[in-house]
Each structure stands twice: as structure tokens, then as C-alpha cells.
C-alpha positions as CSV (number, residue, x, y, z in Angstrom):
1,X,-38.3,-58.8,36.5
2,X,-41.5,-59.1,34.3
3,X,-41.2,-61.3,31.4
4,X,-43.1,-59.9,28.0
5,X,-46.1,-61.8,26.5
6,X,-44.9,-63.3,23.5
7,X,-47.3,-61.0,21.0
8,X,-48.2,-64.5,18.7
9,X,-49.8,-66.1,21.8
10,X,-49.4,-69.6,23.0
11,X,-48.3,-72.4,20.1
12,X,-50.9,-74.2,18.9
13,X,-50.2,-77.7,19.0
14,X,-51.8,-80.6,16.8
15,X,-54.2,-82.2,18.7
16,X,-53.4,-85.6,20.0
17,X,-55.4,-89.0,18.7
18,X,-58.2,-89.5,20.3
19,X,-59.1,-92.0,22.7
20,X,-59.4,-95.4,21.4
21,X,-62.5,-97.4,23.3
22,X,-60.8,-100.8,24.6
23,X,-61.8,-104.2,25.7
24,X,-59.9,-107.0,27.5
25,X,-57.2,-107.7,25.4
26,X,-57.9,-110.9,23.3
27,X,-54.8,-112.7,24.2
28,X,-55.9,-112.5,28.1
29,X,-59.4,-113.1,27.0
30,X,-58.3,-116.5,25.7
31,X,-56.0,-118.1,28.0
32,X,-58.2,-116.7,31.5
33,X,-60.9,-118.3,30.1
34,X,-58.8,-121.3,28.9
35,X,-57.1,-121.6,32.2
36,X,-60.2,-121.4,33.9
37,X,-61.3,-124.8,32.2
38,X,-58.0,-126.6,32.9
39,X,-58.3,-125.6,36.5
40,X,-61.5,-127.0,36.4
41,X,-61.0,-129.8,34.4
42,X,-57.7,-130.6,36.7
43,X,-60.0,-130.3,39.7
44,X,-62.3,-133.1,37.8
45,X,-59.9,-135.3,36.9
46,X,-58.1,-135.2,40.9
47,X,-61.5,-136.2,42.4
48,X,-61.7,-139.0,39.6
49,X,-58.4,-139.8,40.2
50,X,-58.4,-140.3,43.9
51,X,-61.9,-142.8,43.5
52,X,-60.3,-144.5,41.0
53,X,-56.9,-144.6,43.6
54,X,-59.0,-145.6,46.7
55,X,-61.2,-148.9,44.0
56,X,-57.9,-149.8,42.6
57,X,-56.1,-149.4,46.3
58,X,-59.6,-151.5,48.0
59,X,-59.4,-153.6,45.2
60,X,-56.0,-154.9,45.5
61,X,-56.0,-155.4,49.4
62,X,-59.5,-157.3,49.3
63,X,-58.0,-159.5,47.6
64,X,-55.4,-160.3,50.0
65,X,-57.9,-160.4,52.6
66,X,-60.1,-163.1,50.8
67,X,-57.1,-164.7,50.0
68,X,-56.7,-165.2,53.8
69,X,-59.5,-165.8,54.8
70,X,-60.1,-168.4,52.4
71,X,-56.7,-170.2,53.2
72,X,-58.1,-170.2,57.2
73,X,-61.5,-171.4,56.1
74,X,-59.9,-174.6,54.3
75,X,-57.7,-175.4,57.9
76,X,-61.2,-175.3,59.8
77,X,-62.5,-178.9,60.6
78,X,-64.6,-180.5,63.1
79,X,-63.6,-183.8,64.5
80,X,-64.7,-186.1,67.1
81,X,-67.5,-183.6,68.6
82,X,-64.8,-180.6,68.8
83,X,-64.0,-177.4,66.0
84,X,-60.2,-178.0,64.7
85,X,-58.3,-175.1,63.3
86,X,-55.2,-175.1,62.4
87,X,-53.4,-171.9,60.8
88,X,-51.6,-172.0,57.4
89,X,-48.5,-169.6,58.0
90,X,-49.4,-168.7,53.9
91,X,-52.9,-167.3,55.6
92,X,-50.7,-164.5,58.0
93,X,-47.8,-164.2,55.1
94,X,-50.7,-162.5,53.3
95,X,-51.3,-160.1,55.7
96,X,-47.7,-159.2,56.6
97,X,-47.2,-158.0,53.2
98,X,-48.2,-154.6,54.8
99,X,-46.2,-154.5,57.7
100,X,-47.6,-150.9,58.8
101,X,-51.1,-152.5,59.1
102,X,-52.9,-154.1,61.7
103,X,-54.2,-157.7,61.2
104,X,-57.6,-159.6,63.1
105,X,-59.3,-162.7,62.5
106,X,-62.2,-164.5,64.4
107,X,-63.4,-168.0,63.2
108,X,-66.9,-168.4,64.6
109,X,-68.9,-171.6,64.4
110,X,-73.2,-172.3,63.4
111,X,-74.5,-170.6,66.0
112,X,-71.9,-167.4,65.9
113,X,-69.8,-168.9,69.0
114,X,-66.3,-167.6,68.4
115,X,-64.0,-170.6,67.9
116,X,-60.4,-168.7,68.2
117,X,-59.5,-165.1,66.9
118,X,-61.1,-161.7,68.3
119,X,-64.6,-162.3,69.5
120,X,-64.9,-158.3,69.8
121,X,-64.6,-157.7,65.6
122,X,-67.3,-155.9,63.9
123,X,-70.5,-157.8,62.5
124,X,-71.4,-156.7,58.6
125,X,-73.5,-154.7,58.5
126,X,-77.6,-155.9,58.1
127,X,-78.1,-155.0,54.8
128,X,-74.4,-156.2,52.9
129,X,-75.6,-159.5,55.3
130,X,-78.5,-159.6,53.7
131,X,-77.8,-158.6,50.4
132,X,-76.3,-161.5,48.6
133,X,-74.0,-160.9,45.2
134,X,-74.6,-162.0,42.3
135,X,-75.0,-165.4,41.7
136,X,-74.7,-166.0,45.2
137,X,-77.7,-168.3,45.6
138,X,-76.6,-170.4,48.9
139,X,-75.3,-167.1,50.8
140,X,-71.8,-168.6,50.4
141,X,-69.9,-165.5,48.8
142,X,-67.6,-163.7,50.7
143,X,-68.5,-160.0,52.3
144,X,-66.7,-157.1,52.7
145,X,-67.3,-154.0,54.7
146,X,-65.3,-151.1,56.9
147,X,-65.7,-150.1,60.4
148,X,-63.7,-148.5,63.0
149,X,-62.0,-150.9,65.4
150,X,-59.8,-150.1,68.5
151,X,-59.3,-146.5,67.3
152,X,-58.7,-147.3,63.8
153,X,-60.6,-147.7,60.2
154,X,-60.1,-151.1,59.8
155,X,-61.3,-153.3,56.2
156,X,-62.8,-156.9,56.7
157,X,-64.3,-159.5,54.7
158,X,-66.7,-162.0,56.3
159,X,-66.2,-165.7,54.1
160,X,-68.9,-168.2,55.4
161,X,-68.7,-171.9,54.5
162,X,-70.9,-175.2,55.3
163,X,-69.9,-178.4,56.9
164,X,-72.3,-181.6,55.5
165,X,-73.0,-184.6,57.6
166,X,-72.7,-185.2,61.4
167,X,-73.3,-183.3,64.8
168,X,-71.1,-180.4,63.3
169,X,-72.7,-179.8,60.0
170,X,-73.9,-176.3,59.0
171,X,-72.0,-172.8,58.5
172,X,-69.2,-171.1,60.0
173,X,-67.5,-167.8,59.3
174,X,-64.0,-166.9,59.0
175,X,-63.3,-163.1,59.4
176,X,-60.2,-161.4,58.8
177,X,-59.4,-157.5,59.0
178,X,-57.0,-155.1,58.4
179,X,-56.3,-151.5,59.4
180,X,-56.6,-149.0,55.9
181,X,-53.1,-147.4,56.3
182,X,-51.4,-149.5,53.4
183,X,-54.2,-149.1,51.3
184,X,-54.7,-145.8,52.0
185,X,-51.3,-144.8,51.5
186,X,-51.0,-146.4,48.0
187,X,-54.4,-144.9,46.8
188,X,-52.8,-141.5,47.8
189,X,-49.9,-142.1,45.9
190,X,-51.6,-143.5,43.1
191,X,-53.7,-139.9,43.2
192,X,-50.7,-137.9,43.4
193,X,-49.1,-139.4,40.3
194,X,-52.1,-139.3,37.9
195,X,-52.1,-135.6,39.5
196,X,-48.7,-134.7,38.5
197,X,-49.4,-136.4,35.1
198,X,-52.4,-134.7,34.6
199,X,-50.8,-131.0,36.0
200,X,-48.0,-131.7,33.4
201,X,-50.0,-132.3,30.9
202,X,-52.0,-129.3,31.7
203,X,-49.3,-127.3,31.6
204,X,-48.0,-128.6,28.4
205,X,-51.3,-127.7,26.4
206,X,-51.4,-124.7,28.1
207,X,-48.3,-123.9,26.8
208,X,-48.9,-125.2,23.3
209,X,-52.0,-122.8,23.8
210,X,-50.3,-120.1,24.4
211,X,-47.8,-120.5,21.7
212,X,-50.9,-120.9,19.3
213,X,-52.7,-117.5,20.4
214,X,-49.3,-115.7,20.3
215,X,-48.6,-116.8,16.6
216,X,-52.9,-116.5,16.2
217,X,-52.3,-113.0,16.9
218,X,-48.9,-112.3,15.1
219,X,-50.7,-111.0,12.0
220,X,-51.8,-108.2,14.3
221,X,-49.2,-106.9,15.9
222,X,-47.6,-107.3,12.1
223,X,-51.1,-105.0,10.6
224,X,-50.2,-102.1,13.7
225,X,-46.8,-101.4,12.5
226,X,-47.6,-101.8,8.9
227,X,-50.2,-99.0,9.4
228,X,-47.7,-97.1,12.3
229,X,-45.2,-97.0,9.1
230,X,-47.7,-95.5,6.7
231,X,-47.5,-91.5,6.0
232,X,-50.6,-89.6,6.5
233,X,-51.1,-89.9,2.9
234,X,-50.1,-93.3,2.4
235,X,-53.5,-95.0,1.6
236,X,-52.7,-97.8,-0.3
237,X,-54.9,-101.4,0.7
238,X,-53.1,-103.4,3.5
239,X,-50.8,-105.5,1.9
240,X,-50.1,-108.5,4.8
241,X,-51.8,-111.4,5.2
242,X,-54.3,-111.9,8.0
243,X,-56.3,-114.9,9.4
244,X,-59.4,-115.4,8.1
245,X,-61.1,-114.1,10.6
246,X,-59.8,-110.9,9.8
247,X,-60.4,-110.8,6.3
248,X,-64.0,-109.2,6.3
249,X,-62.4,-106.0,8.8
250,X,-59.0,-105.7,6.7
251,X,-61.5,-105.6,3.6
252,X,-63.5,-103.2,5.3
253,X,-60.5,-101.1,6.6
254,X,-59.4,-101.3,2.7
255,X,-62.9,-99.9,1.3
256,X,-62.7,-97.2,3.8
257,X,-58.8,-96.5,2.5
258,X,-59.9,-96.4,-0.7
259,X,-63.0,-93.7,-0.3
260,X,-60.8,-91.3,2.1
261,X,-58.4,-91.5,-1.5
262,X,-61.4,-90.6,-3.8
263,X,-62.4,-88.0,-1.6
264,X,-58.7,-86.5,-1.1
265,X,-58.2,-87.0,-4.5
266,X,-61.6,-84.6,-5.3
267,X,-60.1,-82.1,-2.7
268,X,-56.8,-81.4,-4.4
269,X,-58.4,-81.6,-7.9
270,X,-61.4,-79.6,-6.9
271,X,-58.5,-76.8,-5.1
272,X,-55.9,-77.2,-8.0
273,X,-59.2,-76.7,-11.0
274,X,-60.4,-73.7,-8.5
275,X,-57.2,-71.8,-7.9
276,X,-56.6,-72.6,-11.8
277,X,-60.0,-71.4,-13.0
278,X,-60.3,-68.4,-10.6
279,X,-56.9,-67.1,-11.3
280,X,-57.8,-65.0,-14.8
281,X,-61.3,-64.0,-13.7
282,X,-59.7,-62.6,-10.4
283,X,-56.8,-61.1,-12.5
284,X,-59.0,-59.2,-14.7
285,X,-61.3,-58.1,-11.8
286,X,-58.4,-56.7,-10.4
287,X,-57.3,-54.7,-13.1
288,X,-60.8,-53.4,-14.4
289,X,-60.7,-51.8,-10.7
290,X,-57.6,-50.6,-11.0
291,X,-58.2,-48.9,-14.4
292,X,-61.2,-47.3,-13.0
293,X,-59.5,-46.1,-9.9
294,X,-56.9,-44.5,-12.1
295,X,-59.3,-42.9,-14.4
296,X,-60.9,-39.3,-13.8
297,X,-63.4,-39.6,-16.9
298,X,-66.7,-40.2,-14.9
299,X,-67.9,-42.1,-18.7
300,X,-64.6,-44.5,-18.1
301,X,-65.6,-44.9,-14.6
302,X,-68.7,-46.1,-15.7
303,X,-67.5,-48.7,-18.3
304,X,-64.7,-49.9,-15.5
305,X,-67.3,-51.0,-13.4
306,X,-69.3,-52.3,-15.7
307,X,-66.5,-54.4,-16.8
308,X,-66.3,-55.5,-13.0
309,X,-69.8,-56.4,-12.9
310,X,-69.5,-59.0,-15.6
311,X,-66.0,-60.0,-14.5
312,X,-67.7,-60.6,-10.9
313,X,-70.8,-62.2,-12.6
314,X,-68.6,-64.4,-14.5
315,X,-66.6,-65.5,-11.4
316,X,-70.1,-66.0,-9.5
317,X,-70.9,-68.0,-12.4
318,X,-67.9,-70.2,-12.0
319,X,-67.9,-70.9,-8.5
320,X,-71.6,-71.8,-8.7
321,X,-70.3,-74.5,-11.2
322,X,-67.1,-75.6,-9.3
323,X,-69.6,-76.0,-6.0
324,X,-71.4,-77.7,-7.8
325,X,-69.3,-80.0,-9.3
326,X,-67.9,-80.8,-5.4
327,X,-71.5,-81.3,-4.2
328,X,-72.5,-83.8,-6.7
329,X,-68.8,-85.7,-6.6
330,X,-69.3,-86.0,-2.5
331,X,-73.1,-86.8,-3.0
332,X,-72.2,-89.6,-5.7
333,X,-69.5,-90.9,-2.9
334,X,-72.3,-91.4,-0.6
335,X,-74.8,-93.2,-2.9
336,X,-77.6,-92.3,-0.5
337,X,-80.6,-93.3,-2.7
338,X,-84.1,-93.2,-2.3
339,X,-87.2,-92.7,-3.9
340,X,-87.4,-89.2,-5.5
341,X,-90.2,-87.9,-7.6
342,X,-88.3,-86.4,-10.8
343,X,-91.1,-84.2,-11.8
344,X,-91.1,-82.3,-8.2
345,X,-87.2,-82.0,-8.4
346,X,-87.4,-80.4,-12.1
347,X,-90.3,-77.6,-10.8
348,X,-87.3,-76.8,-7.8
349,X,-84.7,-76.8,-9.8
350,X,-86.3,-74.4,-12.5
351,X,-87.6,-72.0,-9.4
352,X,-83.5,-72.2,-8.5
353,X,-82.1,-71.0,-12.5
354,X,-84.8,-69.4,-14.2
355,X,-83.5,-65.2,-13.8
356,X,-86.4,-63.1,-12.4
357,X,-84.6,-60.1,-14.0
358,X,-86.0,-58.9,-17.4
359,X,-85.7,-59.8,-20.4
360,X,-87.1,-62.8,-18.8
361,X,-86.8,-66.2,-20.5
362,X,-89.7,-68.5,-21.5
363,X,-88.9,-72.1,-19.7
364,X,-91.7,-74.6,-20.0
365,X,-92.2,-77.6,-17.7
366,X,-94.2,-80.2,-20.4
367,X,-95.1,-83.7,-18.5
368,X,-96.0,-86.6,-21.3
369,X,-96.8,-90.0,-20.9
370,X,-96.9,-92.6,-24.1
371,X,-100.6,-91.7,-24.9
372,X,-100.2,-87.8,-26.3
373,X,-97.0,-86.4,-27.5
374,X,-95.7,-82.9,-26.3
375,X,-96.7,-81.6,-30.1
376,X,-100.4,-83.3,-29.6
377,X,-100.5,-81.3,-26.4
378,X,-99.6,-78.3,-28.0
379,X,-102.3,-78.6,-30.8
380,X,-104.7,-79.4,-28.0
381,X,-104.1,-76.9,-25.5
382,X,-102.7,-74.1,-27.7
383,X,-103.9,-71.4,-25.1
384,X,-101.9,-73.3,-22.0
385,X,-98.6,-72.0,-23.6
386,X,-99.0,-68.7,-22.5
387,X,-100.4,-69.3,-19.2
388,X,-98.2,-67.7,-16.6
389,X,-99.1,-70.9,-14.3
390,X,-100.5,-74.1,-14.9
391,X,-101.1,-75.7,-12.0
392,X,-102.1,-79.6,-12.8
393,X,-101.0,-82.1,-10.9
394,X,-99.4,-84.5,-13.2
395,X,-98.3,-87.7,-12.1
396,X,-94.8,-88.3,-9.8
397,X,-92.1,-89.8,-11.8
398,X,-90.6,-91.8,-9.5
399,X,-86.9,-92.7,-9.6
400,X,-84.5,-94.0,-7.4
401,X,-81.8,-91.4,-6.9
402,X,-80.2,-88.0,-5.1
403,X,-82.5,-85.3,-5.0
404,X,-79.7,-82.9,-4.8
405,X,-78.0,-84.1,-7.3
406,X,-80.7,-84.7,-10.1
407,X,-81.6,-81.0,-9.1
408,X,-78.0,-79.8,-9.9
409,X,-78.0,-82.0,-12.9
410,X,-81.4,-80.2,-14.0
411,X,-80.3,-77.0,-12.7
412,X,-77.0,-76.8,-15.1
413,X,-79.1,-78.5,-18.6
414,X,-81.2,-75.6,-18.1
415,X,-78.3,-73.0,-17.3
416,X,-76.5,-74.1,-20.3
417,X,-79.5,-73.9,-22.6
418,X,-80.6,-70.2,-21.2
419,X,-77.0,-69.5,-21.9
420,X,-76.0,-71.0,-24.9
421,X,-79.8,-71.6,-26.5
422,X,-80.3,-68.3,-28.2
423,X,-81.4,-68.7,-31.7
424,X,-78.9,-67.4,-34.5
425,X,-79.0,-64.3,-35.6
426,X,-80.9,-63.0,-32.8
427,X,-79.7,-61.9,-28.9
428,X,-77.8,-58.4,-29.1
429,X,-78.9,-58.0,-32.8
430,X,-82.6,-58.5,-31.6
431,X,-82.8,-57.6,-28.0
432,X,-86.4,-58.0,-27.9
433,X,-86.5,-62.0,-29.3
434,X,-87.5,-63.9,-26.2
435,X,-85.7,-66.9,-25.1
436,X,-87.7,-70.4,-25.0
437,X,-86.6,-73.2,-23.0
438,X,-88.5,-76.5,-23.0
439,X,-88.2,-79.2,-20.4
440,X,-90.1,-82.3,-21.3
441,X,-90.6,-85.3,-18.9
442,X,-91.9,-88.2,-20.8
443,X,-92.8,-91.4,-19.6
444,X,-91.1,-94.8,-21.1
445,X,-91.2,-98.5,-21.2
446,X,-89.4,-98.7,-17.1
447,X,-87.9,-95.0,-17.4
448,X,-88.5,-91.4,-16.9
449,X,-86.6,-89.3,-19.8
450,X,-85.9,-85.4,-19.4
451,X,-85.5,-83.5,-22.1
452,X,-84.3,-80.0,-22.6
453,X,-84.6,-78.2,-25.6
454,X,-83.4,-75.0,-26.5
455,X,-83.2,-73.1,-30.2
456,X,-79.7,-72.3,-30.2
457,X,-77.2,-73.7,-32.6
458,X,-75.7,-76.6,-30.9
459,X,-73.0,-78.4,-31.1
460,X,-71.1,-80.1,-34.3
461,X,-72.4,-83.9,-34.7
462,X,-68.7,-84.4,-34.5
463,X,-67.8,-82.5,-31.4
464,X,-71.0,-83.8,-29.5
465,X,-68.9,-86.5,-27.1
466,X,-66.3,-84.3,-26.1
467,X,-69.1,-81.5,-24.5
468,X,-69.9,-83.7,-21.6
469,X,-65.5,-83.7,-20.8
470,X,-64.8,-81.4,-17.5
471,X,-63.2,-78.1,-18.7
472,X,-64.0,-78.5,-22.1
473,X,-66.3,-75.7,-23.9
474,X,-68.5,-75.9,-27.6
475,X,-66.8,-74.2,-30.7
476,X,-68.5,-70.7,-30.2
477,X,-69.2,-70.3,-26.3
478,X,-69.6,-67.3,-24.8
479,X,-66.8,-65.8,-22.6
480,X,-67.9,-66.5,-18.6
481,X,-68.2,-69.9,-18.6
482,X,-65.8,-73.1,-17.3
483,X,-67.2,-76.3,-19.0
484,X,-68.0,-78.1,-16.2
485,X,-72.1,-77.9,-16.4
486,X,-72.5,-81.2,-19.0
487,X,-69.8,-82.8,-17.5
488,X,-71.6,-82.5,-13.9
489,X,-75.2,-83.9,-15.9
490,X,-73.0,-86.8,-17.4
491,X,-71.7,-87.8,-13.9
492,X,-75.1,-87.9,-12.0
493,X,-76.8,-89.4,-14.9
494,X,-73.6,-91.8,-14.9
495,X,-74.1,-92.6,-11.1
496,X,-78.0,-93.0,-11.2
497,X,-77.4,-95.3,-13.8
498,X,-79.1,-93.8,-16.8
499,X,-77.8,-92.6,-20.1
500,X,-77.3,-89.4,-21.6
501,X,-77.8,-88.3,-25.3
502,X,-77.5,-84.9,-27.3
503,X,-78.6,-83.9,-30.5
504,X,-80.4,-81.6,-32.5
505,X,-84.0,-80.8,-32.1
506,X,-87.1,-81.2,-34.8
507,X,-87.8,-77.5,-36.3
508,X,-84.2,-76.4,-35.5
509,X,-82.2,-76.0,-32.5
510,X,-80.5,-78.3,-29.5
511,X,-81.5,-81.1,-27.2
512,X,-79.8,-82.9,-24.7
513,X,-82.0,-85.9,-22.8
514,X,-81.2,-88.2,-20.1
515,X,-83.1,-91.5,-19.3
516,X,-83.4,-92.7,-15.7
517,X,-84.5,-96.2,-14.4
518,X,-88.2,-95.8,-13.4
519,X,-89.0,-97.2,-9.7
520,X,-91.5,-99.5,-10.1
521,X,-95.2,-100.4,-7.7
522,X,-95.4,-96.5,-7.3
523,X,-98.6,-94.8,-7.2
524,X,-100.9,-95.0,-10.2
525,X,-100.2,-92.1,-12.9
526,X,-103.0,-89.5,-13.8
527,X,-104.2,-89.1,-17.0
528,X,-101.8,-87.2,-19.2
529,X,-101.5,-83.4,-18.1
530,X,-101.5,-80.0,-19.4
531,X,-98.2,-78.2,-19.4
532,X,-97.0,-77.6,-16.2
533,X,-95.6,-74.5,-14.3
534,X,-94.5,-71.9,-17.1
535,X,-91.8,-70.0,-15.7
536,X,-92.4,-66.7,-17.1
């Protein structure tokens, strides 16, 4: 039996988190590499151990042997023509106090003729024969040495001593030996116990270790489920306490936080001021079509869409400003400055407003520096205000800044004054007046200023603060706008650093100026130009 396609089509499902890019964990980072140097640390300390076991072991038994030899040496006499010696029983005590071990002696007189004992025993070796000790001036100090005898490693000492006066006078040498199985068996168990002492303690600090990276590392287990708790929208700064060490990428994690908020809370204000501020203008779009779909005059018709061409003008309007005003909020989040030439941004910007549709404003693009005002430049160059294009070159005014958003900044000053800069009395009551727009750059002490200067009626000295407010429109305004262009000027200027003023203009009308930090070693400035670029 055939199933049926579900018409909707497979669920989509949210898309898992994306793979994280590890490393070795830092807990097994730590203790490998700290049980890598106790191993080899341990592995030091055994080989010191079992030298220091095998001196303290040799030690010990030589001095049983010297003992020994030294107790035969003083029974060794020569009387009437003939070598005497006569064993002390405290001599082979000595030696029986390892009973596992073998013991030899050989007592041999001046000319190395064995007197009683092994005859066979090892000679020292040349050079500990030769080599006397220290302090050792009449070669009388005793010698000790090892060599293999009868199938054994076997430890001797070699104690020579002098006879004065007589036939027998000169040196003889008493020699005593004894197998290494005593000796070696307490230098291995004196290495065995430093080992176990040393493996203990080992393990001890490596437990002590571990227990310190464990609670080193609590803070971050305690950070994951702190942030595993959180909603989605939860982006408050982590509140728990961290290391130290840590400090600088919770901080960092925080200032991240904190930007995502700014720019979620610009989303749902910039969707909650759309849907708000589109909701009339698509309301009355609707129902201007609506009227003229239910009219048969063709006249009616005509006004309908009329209607809906300024209605849809108006909403273009609108969401020009509201794009705006989202561009230059992300751009100012970003804070990606750099060296921007004001003057080329003010020629883009008024190529972006000015209307090419007739009437066609007047906007003027004046450049002056400290040496000749903008009304000295008019007097001088009277016939440069009606050149359709000036091209001079003036100098760049370099700031430090957006480009895209000093353009929108520029871009709305202008756009307000072509809308709201019509002088009174004049615009539908004298259709043929022509709007003039100036837009000065002047040169200050450290600071570009633009000005932009209209010869419409302003704003009320009183009312003058509240203009630059978002949603907030001048007693009078035309229908069409959403009071967002000052505030979107007083935000970049705010964000570049700069100040913003308004006022009213010498001869009548309005003029709003902001001053920007100038970036200083730039390029030298030209001498003062003509007006620039009249945007017929």
C-alpha cells in the first residue's frame, strides 16, 4: 500500500551547534606533563639513591675491614730471626658480623713473602698502590680496592706498617677481604626504602596536584552551566567568580554579551518603530486604492492615484530614513574609523539627495578656510554662483570617522533643509521661487565645521533641543515625514565625537552646523577655493 507525501514536505529542524574546535583537555595537559616529571624525577632520585646505598653500604663494611686488619697488624711481630703472629679473636669477630660473607686474610712480610693467610689474594691495583691519600706522606695509609676472587666479588683493604731496628725492620702488609653479599644486600635495601619513600611521596604530591587542578578548574565547569542555564536571551555579564587567569576572556565574553544586547536591542526597536511608523502610511495606501478601484469617474481615478503616489512617496521617504537610522546605529557599533576626506564625502552625498526632477533646487558646495569668509567669496567671485560646475580642487578636510555614516549624516541635513527650507510665503503660492541650499565647509582651529543653511523658517529658539529627539517633528512640518533625520546627524556627530548646533541664519532663514575633530600631519591645504560643485 503506498503511503501519501505529506503535501508540507519534510520538518525543518533547527540546526544543531556547530562544531567546537578542541584541544587536549587542560586537566590531562597538566597532570601528563606533571607526571612525566615525577617519573623522571623518581627515576633521578633511584639512581642517586642506589650510589648513595652502595657509599653508605662500602662505607660501613670498610670500616670493619680496617678495623681487622688493623687489630692483625698490631699481633704481627718479629722475634729472634722469625715473623710472629698471633690472631686476636676480636680481628675474625669483626668479620663474622656478616655471617653470609666470605672472609680472607694474607699477612705478607718486606719482600711480599706471605707469612700465613691466602698467598693467592688479589694485589691492588698499580695505580690505588701508587696513589697515596691524603696526607699520606710515608705510604702508610690503608688501601682499599674490589676484585673477583674464587668466583666471587670480593672487597679488600691492603694496611701496610713498618718494623724499626734489627734484621726484621721494614714493611709488611696485612690484607683482609670479604665477599660483597652483606654489603650489597644492605645497599639494596637501603635503595628500596628511599624508593618507596620517594614513590610515596610522589604519589602524595601528585595527589595534592591533582586535587589543586581539579579545584583550579572548578570555576569552569561552574561558568558552563551558568551559561547552559541562560535563555537565548539571557545576556546579562557572567556573574561567578573566575581565577585570574580568566579574568581578561570572561571580560571579553562580557563585552561581546553586552554588544549582541545593543544590537538585539536596535533590532526590536528598529522592527517595533518600523511596523509602528509604516502602519498609517500603508493604511492610507490601501484605502486611496481602494477608493479608486471603486470609483468609475476617470477625474477621481486620477486624484486616487495621485493620492497613492504621494502616500507611496511618503512611505519611500520613511523607509529611506528608518534604513538609515539602522545603518548608521550598526556602523557606530563597529567604530571602524579611518581617515576620511569630509569635503569628498559632502560632494557624494549631495550627488545622492539633490532631485534631478524639475523644479530643481539650488544646493551649493562653498569650501572656506580662516583667510576669506563664504560672504568675501561671494563678493569676489560673484559670477561662480551661477556656474553649473566649478570644478576647483579645494583642499581635503581630513577627519577621522565613517564615511558612510558622515555621508548619511550629510545626506539627511540636506534632505531636511530641501524639505523644510522653503522661504515663507513662497512654495505652492510661488511655484516658480527656486530653492537654495548652502553647504559650507570651513576650516577651524583642529576642526572641520559643515554648515547647512537653508531660508526656511526654522525652528522656535525654545523648541531647538528637542529636534535632534528620534520621532519628534518641528511645529509646522509637512505631512510625509518621521523625525528621525536630526536625530540620525546628532548620533554620528555624537559618535565621531563632534558637536552639533542649530540656529538661525544672518539675512533670515535656518542653520544647523556640526564641528568634527580635524586629523592632524595631513597633506598641506591649497589656497582658499572657489565654490565648489553647484548642484543645479
Amino acid at each position: 500500500m503506498a503511503t501519501q507525501a505529506d503535501p508540507a514536505g519534510p520538518v525543518a529542524r533547527p540546526p544543531g551547534p556547530a562544531p567546537v574546535r578542541t584541544l587536549p583537555a587542560v586537566r590531562r595537559t597538566l597532570l601528563t606533563a606533571i607526571a612525566t616529571l615525577f617519573a623522571l624525577a623518581t627515576v633521578v632520585l633511584f639512581f642517586a639513591a642506589r650510589s648513595y646505598g652502595q657509599s653508605a653500604a662500602d662505607r660501613s663494611y670498610d670500616h670493619l675491614l680496617r678495623a681487622s686488619a688493623l687489630s692483625m697488624a698490631d699481633s704481627v711481630a718479629f722475634v729472634q730471626g722469625r715473623w710472629q703472629v698471633d690472631l686476636p679473636y676480636a680481628a675474625l669477630d669483626l668479620l663474622a658480623m656478616a655471617p653470609q660473607d666470605r672472609a680472607f686474610y694474607r699477612i705478607a712480610g718486606p719482600d711480599d713473602a706471605p707469612i700465613t693467610g691466602y698467598a693467592d689474594l688479589p694485589r691492588p691495583p698499580a695505580a690505588n698502590a701508587a696513589q697515596a691519600p691524603a696526607g699520606d706522606a710515608d705510604g702508610l695509609q690503608p688501601v682499599f680496592f674490589t676484585a673477583p676472587y674464587r668466583g666471587a666479588e670480593a672487597r679488600f683493604v691492603v694496611v701496610p706498617r713498618a718494623i724499626a731496628g734489627g734484621p726484621g725492620s721494614g714493611r709488611f702488609w696485612v690484607q683482609v677481604g670479604q665477599t660483597r653479599e652483606a654489603r650489597d644486600a644492605l645497599a639494596g635495601d637501603i635503595v628500596w626504602r628511599a624508593t618507596a619513600a620517594i614513590a610515596a611521596l610522589m604519589a602524595c604530591v601528585f595527589g595534592l596536584l591533582w586535587l589543586g587542578v581539579d579545584r583550579a578548574l572548578r570555576p569552569l565547569a561552574q561558568l558552563q552551566r551558568e551559561l547552559l542555564e541562560r535563555d537565548a536571551g539571557d545576556l546579562r555579564p557572567v556573574a561567578s567568580a573566575v581565577p585570574r587567569e580568566l579574568a581578561q576572556v570572561v571580560g571579553a565574553l562580557n563585552g561581546f554579551m553586552g554588544r549582541l544586547a545593543l544590537n538585539l536591542d536596535a533590532l526590536r526597536t528598529f522592527i517595533a518603530e518600523a511596523a509602528h511608523q509604516m502602519r498609517t502610511p500603508l493604511a492610507a495606501l490601501i484605502a486611496q486604492a481602494q477608493e479608486g478601484l471603486d470609483d468609475d469617474d476617470p477625474r477621481a481615478q486620477r486624484r486616487s492615484l495621485q493620492a497613492v503616489e504621494r502616500n507611496a512617496l511618503r512611505l519611500r521617504r520613511l523607509l529611506n530614513q528608518l534604513l538609515s537610522d539602522a545603518s548608521v546605529t550598526h556602523q557606530g557599533q563597529l567604530r571602524r574609523f579611518a581617515p576620511v576626506d569630509l569635503l569628498a564625502v559632502a560632494r557624494e552625498a549631495l550627488r545622492d539627495v539633490v532631485p534631478r526632477a524639475e523644479p530643481q533646487p539650488l544646493v551649493r558646495l562653498w569650501q572656506a578656510t580662516d583667510l576669506l569668509s563664504k560672504e568675501e567669496l561671494v563678493a569676489q567671485y560673484p559670477s561662480a554662483l551661477e556656474a553649473k560646475s566649478a570644478q576647483n580642487a579645494g583642499p581635503p578636510a581630513w577627519v577621522r570617522g565613517d564615511a558612510l555614516m558622515l555621508r548619511e549624516a550629510i545626506k539627511n541635513l540636506v534632505d531636511n533643509a530641501l524639505k523644510y527650507g522653503v522661504p515663507p510665503g513662497q512654495g505652492e503660492a510661488a511655484p516658480a521661487a527656486r530653492l537654495v541650499v548652502d553647504v559650507t565647509l570651513r576650516a577651524g582651529k583642529g576642526s572641520w565645521r559643515l554648515e547647512v543653511a537653508d531660508r526656511g523658517p526654522g525652528v522656535p529658539e525654545d523648541q531647538q533641543a528637542q529636534v535632534f529627539e528620534r520621532f519628534v517633528r518641528g511645529p509646522g512640518a509637512a505631512p510625509g515625514g518621521a523625525g528621525l533625520g536630526l536625530a540620525i546627524v546628532q548620533r554620528v556627530v555624537a559618535g565621531h565625537g563632534g558637536r552639533i548646533n542649530a540656529g538661525g541664519r544672518i539675512g533670515g532663514g535656518w542653520c544647523i552646523a556640526f564641528t568634527l575633530p580635524a586629523v592632524p600631519a595631513l597633506p598641506e591645504a591649497s589656497a582658499p577655493g572657489l565654490p565648489m560643485e553647484p548642484s543645479r
